[in-house]
mmCIF file of the N, C-alpha and C atoms, coordinates in Angstrom:
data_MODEL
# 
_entry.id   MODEL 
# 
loop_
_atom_site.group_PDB 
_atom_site.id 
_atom_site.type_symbol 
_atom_site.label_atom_id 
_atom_site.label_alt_id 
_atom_site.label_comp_id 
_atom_site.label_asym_id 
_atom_site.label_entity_id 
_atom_site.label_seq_id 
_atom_site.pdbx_PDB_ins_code 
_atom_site.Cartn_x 
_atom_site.Cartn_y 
_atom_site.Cartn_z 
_atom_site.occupancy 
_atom_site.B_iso_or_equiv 
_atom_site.pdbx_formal_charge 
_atom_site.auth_seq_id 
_atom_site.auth_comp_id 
_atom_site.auth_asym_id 
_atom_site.auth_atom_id 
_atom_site.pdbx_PDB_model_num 
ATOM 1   N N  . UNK A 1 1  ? 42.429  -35.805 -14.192 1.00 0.00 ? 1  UNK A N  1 
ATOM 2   C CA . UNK A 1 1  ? 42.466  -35.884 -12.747 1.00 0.00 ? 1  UNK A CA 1 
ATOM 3   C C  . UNK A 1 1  ? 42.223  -34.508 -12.128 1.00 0.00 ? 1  UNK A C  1 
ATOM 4   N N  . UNK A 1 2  ? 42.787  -33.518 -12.339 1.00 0.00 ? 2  UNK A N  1 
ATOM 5   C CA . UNK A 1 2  ? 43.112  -32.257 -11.880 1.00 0.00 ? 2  UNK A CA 1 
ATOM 6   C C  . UNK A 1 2  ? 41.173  -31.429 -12.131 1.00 0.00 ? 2  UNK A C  1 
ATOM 7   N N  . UNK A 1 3  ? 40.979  -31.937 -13.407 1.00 0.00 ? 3  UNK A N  1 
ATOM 8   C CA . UNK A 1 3  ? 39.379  -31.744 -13.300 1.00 0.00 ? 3  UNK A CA 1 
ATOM 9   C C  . UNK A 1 3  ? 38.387  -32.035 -12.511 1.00 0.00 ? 3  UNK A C  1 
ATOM 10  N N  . UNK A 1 4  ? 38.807  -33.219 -11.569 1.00 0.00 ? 4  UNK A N  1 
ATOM 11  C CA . UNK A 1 4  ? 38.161  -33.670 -10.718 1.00 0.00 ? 4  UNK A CA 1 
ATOM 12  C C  . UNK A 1 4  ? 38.122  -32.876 -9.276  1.00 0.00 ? 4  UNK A C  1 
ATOM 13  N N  . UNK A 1 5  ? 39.218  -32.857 -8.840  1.00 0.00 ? 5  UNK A N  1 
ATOM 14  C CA . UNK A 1 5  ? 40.040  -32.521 -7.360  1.00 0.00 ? 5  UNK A CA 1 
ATOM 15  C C  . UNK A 1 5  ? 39.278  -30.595 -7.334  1.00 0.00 ? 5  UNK A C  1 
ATOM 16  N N  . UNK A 1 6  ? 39.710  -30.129 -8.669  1.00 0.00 ? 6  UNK A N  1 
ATOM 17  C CA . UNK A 1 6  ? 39.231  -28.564 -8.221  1.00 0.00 ? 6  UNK A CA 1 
ATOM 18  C C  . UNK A 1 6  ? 38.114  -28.626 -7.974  1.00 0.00 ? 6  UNK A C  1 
ATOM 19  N N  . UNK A 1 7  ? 37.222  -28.968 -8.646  1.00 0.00 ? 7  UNK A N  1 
ATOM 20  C CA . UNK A 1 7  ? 35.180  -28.861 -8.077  1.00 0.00 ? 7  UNK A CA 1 
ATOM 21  C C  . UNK A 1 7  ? 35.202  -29.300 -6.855  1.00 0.00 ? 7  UNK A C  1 
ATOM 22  N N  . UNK A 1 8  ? 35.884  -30.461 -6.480  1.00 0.00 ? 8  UNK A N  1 
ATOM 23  C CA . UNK A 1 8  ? 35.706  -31.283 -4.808  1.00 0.00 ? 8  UNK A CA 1 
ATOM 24  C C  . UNK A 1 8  ? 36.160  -30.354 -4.102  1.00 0.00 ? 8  UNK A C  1 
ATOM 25  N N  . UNK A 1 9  ? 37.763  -30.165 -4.277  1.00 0.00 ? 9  UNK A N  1 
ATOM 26  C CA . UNK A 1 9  ? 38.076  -29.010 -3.245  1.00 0.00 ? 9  UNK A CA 1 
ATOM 27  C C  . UNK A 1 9  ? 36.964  -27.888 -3.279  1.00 0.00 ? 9  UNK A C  1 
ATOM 28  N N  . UNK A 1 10 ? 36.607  -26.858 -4.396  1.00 0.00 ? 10 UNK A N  1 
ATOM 29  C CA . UNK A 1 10 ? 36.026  -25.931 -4.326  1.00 0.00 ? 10 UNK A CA 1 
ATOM 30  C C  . UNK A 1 10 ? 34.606  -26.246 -3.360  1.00 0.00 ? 10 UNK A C  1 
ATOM 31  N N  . UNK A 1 11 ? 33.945  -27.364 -3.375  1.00 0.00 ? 11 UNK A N  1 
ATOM 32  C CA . UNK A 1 11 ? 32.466  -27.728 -2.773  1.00 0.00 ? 11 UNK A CA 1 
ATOM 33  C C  . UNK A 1 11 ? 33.005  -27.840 -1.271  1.00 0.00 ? 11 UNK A C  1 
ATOM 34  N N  . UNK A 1 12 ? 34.081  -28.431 -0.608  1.00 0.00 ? 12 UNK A N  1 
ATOM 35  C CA . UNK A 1 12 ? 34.682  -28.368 0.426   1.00 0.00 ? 12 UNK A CA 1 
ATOM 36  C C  . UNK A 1 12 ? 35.215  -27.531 1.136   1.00 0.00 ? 12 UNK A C  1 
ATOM 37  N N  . UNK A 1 13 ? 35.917  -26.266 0.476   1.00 0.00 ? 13 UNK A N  1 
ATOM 38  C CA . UNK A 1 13 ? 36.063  -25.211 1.205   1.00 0.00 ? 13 UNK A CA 1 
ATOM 39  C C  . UNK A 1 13 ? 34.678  -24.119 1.025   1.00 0.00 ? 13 UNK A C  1 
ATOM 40  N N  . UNK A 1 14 ? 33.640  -24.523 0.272   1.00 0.00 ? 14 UNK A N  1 
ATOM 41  C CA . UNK A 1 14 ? 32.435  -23.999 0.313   1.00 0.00 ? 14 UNK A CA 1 
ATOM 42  C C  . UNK A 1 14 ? 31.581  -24.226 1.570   1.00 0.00 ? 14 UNK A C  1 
ATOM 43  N N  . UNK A 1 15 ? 31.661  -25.736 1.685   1.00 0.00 ? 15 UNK A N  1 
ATOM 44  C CA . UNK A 1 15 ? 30.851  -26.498 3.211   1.00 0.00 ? 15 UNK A CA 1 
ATOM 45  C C  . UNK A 1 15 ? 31.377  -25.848 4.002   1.00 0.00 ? 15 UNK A C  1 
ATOM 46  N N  . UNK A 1 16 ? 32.826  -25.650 4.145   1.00 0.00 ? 16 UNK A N  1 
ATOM 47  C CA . UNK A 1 16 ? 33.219  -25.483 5.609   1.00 0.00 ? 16 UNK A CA 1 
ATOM 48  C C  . UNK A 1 16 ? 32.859  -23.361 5.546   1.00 0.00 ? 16 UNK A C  1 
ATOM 49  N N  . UNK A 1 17 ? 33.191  -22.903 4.500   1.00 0.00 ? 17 UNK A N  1 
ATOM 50  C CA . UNK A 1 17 ? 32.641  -21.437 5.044   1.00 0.00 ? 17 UNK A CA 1 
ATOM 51  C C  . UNK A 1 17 ? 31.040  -21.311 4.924   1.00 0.00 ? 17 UNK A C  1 
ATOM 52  N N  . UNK A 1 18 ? 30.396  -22.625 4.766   1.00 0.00 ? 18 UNK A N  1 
ATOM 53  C CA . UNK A 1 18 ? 29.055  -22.404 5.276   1.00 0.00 ? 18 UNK A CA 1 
ATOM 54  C C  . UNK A 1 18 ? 28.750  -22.536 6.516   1.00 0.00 ? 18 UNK A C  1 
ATOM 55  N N  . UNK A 1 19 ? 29.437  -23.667 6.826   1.00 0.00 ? 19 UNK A N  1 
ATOM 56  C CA . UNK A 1 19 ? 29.473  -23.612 7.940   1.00 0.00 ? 19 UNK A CA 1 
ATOM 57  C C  . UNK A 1 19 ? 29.898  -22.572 9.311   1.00 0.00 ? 19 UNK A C  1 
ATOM 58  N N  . UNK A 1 20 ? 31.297  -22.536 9.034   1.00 0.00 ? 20 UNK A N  1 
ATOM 59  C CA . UNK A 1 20 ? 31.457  -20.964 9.490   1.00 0.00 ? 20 UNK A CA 1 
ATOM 60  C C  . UNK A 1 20 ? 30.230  -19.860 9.432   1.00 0.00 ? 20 UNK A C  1 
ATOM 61  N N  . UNK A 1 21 ? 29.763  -19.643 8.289   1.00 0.00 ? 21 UNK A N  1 
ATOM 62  C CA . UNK A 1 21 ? 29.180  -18.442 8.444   1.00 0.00 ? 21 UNK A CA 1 
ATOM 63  C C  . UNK A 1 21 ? 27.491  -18.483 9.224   1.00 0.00 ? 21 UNK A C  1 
ATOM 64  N N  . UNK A 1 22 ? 26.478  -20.356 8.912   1.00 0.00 ? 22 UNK A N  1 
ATOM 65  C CA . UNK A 1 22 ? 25.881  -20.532 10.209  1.00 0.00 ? 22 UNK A CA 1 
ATOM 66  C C  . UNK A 1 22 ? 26.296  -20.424 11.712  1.00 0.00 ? 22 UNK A C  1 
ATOM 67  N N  . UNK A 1 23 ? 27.642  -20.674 11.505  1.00 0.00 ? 23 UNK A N  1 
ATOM 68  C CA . UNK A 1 23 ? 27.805  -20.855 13.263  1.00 0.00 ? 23 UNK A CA 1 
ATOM 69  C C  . UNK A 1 23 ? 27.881  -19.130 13.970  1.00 0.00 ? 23 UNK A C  1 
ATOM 70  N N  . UNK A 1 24 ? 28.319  -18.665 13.151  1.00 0.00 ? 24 UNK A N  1 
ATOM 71  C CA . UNK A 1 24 ? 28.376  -17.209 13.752  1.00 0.00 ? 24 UNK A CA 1 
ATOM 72  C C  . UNK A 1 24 ? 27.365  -15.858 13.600  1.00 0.00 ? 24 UNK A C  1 
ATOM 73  N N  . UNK A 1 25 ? 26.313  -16.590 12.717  1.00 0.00 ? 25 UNK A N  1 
ATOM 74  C CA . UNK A 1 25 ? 25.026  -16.424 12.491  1.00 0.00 ? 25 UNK A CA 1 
ATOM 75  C C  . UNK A 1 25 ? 24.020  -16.603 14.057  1.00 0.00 ? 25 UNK A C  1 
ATOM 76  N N  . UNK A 1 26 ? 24.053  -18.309 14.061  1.00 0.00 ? 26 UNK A N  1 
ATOM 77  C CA . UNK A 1 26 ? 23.680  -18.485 15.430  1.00 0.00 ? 26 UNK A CA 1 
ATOM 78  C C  . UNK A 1 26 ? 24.246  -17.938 16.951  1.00 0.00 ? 26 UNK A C  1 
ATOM 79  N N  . UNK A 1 27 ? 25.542  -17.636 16.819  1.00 0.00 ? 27 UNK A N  1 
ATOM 80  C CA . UNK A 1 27 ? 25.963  -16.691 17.881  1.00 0.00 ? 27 UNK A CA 1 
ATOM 81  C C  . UNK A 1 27 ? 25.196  -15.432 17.715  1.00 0.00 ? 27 UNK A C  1 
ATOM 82  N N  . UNK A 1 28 ? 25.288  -14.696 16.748  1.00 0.00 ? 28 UNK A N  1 
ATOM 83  C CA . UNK A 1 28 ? 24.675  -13.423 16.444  1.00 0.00 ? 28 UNK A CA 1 
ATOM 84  C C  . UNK A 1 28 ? 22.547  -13.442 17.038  1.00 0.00 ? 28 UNK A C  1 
ATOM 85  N N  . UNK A 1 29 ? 22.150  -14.730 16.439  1.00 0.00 ? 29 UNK A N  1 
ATOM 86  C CA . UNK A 1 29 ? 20.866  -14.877 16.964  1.00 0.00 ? 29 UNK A CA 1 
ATOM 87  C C  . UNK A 1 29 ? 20.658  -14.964 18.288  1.00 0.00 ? 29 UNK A C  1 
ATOM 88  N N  . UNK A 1 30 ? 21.768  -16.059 19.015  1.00 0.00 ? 30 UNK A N  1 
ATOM 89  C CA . UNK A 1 30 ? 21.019  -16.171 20.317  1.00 0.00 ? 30 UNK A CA 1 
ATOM 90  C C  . UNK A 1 30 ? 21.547  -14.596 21.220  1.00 0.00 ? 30 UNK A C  1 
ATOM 91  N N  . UNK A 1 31 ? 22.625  -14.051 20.561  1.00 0.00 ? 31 UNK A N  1 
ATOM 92  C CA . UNK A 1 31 ? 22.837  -12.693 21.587  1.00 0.00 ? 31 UNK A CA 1 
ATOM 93  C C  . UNK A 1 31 ? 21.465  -11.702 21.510  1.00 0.00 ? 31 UNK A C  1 
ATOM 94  N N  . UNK A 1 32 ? 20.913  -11.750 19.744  1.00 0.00 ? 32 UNK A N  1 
ATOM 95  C CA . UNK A 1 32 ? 19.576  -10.657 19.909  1.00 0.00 ? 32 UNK A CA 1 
ATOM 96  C C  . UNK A 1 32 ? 18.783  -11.265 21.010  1.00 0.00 ? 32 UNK A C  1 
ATOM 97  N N  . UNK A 1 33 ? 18.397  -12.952 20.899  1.00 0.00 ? 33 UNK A N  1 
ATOM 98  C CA . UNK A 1 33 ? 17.286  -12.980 21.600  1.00 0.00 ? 33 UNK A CA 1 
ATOM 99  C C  . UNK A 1 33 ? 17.482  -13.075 23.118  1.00 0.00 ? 33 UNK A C  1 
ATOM 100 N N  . UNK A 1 34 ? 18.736  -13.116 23.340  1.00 0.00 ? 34 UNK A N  1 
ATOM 101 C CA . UNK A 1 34 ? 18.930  -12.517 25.198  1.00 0.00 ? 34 UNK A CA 1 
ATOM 102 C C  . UNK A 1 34 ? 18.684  -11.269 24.852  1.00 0.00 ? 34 UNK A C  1 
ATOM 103 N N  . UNK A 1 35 ? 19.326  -10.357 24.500  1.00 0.00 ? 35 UNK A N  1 
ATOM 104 C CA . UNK A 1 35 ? 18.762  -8.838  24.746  1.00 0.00 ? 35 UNK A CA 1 
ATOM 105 C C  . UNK A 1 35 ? 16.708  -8.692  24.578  1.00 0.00 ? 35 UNK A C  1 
ATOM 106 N N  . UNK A 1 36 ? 16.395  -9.374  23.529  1.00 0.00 ? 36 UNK A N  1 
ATOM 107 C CA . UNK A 1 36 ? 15.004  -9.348  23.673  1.00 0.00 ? 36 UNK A CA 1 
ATOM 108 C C  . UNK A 1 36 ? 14.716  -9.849  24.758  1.00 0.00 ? 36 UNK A C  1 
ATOM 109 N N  . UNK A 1 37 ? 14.648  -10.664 25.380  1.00 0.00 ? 37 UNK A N  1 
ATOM 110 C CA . UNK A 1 37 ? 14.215  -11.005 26.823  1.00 0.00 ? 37 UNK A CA 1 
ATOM 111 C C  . UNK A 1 37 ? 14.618  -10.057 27.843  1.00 0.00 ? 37 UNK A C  1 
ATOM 112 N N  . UNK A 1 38 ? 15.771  -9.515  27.745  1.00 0.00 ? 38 UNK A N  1 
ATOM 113 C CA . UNK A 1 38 ? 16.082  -8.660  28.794  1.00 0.00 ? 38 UNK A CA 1 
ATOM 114 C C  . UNK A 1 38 ? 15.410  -7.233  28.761  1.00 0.00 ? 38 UNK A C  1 
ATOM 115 N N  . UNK A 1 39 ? 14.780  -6.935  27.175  1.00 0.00 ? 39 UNK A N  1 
ATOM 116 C CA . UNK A 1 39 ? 14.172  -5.836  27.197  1.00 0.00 ? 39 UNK A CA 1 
ATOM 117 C C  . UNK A 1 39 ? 12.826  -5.824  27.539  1.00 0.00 ? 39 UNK A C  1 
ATOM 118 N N  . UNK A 1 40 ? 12.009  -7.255  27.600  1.00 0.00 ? 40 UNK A N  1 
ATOM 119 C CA . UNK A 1 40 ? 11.006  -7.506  27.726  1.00 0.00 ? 40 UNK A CA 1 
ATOM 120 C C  . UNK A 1 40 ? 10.749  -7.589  29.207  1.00 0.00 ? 40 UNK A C  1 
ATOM 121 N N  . UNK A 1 41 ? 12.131  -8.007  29.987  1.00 0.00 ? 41 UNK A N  1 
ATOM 122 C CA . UNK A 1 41 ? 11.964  -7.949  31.678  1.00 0.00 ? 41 UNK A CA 1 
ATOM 123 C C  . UNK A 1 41 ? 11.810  -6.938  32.124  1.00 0.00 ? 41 UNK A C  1 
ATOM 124 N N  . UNK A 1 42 ? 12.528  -5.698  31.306  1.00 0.00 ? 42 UNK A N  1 
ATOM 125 C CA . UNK A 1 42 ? 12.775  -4.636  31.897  1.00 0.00 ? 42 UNK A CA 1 
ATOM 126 C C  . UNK A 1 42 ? 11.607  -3.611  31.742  1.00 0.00 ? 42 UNK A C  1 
ATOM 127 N N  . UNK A 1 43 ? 10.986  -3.988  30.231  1.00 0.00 ? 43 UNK A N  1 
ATOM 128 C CA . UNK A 1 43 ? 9.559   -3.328  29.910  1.00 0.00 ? 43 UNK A CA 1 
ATOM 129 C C  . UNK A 1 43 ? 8.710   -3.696  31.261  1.00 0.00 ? 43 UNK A C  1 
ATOM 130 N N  . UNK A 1 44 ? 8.629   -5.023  31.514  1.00 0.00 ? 44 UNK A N  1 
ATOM 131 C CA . UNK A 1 44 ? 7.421   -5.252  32.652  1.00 0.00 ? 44 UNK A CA 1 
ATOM 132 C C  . UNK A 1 44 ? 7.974   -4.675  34.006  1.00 0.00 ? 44 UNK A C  1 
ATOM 133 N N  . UNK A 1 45 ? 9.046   -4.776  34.407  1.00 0.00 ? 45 UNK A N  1 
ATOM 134 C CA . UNK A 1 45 ? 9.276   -3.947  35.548  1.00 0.00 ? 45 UNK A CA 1 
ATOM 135 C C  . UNK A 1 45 ? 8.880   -2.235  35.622  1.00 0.00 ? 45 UNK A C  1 
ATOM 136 N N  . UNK A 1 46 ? 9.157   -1.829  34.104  1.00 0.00 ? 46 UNK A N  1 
ATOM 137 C CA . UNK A 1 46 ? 8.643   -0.454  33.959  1.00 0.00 ? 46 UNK A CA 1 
ATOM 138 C C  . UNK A 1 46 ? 7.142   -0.316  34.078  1.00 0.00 ? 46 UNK A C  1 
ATOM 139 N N  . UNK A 1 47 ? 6.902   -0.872  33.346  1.00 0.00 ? 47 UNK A N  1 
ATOM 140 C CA . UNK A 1 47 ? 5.080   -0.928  33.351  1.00 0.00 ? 47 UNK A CA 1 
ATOM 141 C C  . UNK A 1 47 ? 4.704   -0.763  35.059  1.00 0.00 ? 47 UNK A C  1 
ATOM 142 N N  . UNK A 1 48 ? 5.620   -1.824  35.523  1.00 0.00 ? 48 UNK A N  1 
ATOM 143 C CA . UNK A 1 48 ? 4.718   -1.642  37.098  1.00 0.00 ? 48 UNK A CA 1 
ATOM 144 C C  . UNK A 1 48 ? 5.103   -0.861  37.801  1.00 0.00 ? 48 UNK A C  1 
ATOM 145 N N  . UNK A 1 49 ? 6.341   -0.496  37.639  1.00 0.00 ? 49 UNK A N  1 
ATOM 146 C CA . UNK A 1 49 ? 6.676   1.067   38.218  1.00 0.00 ? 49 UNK A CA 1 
ATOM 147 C C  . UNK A 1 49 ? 5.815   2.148   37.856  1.00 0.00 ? 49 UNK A C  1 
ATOM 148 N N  . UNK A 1 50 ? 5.373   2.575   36.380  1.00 0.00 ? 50 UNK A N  1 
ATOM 149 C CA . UNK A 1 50 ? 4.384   3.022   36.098  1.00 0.00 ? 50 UNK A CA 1 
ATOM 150 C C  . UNK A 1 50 ? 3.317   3.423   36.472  1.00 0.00 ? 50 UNK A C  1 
ATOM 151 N N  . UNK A 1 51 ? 2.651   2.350   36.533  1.00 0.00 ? 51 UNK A N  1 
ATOM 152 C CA . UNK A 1 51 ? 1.660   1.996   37.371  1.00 0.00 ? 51 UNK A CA 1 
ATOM 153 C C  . UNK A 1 51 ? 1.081   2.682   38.500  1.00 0.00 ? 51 UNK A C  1 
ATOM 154 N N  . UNK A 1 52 ? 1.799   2.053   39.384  1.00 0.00 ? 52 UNK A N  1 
ATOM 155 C CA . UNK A 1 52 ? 1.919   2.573   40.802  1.00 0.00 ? 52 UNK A CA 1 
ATOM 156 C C  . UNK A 1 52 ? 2.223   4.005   41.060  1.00 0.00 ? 52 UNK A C  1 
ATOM 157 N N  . UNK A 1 53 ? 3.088   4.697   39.976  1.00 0.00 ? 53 UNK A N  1 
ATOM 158 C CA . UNK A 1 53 ? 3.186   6.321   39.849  1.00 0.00 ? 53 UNK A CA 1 
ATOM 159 C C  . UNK A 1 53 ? 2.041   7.326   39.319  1.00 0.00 ? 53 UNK A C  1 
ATOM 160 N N  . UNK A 1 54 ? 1.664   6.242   39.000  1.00 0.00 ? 54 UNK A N  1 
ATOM 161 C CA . UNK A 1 54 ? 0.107   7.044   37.882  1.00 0.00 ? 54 UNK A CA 1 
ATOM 162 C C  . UNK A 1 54 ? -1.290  6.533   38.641  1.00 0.00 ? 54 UNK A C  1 
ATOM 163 N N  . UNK A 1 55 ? -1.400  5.791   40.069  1.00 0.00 ? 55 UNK A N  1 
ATOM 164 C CA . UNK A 1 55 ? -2.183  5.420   40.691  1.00 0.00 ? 55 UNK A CA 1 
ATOM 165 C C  . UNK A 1 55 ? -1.593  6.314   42.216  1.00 0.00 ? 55 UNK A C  1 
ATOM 166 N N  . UNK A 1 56 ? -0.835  6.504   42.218  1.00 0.00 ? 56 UNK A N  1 
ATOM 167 C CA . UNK A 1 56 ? -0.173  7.687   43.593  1.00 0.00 ? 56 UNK A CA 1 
ATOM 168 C C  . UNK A 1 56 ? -0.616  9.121   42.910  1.00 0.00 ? 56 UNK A C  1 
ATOM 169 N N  . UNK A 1 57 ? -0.524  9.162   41.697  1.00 0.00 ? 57 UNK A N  1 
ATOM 170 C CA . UNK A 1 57 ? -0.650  10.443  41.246  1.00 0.00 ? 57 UNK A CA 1 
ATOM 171 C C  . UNK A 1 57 ? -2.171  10.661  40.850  1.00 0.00 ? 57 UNK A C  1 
ATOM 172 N N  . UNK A 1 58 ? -2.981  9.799   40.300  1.00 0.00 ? 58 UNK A N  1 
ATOM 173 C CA . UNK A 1 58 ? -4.657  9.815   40.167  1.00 0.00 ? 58 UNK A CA 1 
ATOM 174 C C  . UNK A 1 58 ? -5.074  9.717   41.366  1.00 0.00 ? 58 UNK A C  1 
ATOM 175 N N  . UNK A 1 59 ? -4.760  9.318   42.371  1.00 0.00 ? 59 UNK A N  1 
ATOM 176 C CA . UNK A 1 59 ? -5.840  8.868   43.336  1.00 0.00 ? 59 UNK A CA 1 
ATOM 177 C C  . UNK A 1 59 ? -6.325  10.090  44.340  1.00 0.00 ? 59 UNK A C  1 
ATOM 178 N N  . UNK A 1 60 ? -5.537  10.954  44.424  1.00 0.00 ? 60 UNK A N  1 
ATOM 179 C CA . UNK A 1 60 ? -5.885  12.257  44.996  1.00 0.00 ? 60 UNK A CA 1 
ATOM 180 C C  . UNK A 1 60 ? -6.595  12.999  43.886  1.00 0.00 ? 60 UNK A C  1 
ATOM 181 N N  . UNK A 1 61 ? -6.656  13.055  43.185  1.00 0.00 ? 61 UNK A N  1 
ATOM 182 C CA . UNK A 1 61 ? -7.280  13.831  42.267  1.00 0.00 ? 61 UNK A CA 1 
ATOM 183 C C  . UNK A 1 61 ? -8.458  13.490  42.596  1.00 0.00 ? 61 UNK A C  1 
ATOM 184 N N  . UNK A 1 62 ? -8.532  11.836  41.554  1.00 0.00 ? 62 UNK A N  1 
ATOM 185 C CA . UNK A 1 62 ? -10.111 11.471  41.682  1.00 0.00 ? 62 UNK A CA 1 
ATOM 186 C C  . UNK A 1 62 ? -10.590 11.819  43.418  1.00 0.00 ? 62 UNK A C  1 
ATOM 187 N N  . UNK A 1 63 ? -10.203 11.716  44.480  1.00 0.00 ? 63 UNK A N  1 
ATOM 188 C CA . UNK A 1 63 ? -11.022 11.776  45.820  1.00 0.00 ? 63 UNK A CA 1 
ATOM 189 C C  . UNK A 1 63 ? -11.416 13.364  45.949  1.00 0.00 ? 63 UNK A C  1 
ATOM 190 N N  . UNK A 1 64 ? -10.381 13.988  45.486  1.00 0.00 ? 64 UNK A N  1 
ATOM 191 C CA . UNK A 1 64 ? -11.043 15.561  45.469  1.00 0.00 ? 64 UNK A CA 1 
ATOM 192 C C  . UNK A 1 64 ? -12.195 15.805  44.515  1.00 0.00 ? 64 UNK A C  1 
ATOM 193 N N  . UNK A 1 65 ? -12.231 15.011  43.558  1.00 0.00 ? 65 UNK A N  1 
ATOM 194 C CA . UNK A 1 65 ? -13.186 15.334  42.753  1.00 0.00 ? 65 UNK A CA 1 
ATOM 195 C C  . UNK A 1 65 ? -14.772 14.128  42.800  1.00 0.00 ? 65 UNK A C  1 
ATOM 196 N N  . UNK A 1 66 ? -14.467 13.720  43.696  1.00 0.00 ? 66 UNK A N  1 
ATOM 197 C CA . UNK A 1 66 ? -15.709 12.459  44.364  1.00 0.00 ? 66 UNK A CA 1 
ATOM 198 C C  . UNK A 1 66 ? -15.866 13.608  45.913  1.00 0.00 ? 66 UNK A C  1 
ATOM 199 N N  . UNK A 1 67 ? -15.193 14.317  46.461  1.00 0.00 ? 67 UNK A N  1 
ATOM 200 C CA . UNK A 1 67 ? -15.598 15.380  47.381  1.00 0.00 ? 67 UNK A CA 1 
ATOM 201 C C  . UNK A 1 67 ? -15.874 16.264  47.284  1.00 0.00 ? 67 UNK A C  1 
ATOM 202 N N  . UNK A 1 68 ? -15.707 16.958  45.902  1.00 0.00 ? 68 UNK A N  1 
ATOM 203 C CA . UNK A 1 68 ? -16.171 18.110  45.154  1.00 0.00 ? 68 UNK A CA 1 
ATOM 204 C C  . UNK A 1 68 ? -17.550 18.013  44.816  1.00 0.00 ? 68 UNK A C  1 
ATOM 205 N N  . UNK A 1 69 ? -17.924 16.832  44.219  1.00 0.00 ? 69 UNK A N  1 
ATOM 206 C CA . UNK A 1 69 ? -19.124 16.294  43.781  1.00 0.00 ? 69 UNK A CA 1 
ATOM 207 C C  . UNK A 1 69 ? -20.182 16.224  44.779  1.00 0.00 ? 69 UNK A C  1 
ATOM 208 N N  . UNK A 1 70 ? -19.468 15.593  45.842  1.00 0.00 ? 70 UNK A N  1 
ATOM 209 C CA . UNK A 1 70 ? -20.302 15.532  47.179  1.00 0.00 ? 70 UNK A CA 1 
ATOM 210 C C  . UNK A 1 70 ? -20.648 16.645  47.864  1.00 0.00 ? 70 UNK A C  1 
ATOM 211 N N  . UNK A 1 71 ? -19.785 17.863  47.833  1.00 0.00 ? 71 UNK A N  1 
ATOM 212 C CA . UNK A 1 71 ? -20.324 19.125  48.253  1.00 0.00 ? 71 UNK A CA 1 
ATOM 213 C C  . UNK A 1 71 ? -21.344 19.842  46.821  1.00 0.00 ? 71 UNK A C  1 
ATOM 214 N N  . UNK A 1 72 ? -21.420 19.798  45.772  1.00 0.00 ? 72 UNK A N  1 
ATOM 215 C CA . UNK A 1 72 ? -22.166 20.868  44.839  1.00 0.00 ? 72 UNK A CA 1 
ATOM 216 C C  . UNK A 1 72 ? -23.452 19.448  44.663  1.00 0.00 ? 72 UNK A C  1 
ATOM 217 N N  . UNK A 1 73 ? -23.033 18.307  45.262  1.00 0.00 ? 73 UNK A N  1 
ATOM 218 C CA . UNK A 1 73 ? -24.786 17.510  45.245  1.00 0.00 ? 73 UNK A CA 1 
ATOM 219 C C  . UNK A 1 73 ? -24.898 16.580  44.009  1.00 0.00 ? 73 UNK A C  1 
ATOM 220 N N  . UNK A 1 74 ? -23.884 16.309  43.205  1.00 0.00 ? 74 UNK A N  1 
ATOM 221 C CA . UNK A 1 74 ? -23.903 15.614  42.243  1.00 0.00 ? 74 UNK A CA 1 
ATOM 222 C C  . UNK A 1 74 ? -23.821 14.221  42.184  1.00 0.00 ? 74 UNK A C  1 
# 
């Protein structure tokens, strides 16, 4: 009898710390993939901040140098 009961128990408290250890697995997954989304929102908000800093900051340049051009005839 006693041969029987240890393998069952042992496969049973095996299921359940498998279980355990998926479930807190999947907690662990869905927290990365909120932070990935949140880094991915925050990348595109940067990008367009970017953007707009590096188009405030080129655009005088290039016109001095499209008026530069225009005075030496090029």
């Amino acid at each position: 009898m006693y041969f029987v009961v240890g393998p069952v128990l042992a496969l049973l408290i095996s299921l359940k710390f498998t279980q355990q250890q998926q479930s807190k697995h999947q907690k662990e997954y869905e927290a990365l993939v909120a932070k990935v989304e949140l880094l991915e929102s925050r990348n595109e908000e940067v990008d367009k901040e970017m953007l707009q800093k590096i188009m405030t900051t080129v655009m005088p340049i290039a016109k001095a140098v499209n008026k530069l051009n225009q005075e030496v005839g090029l």
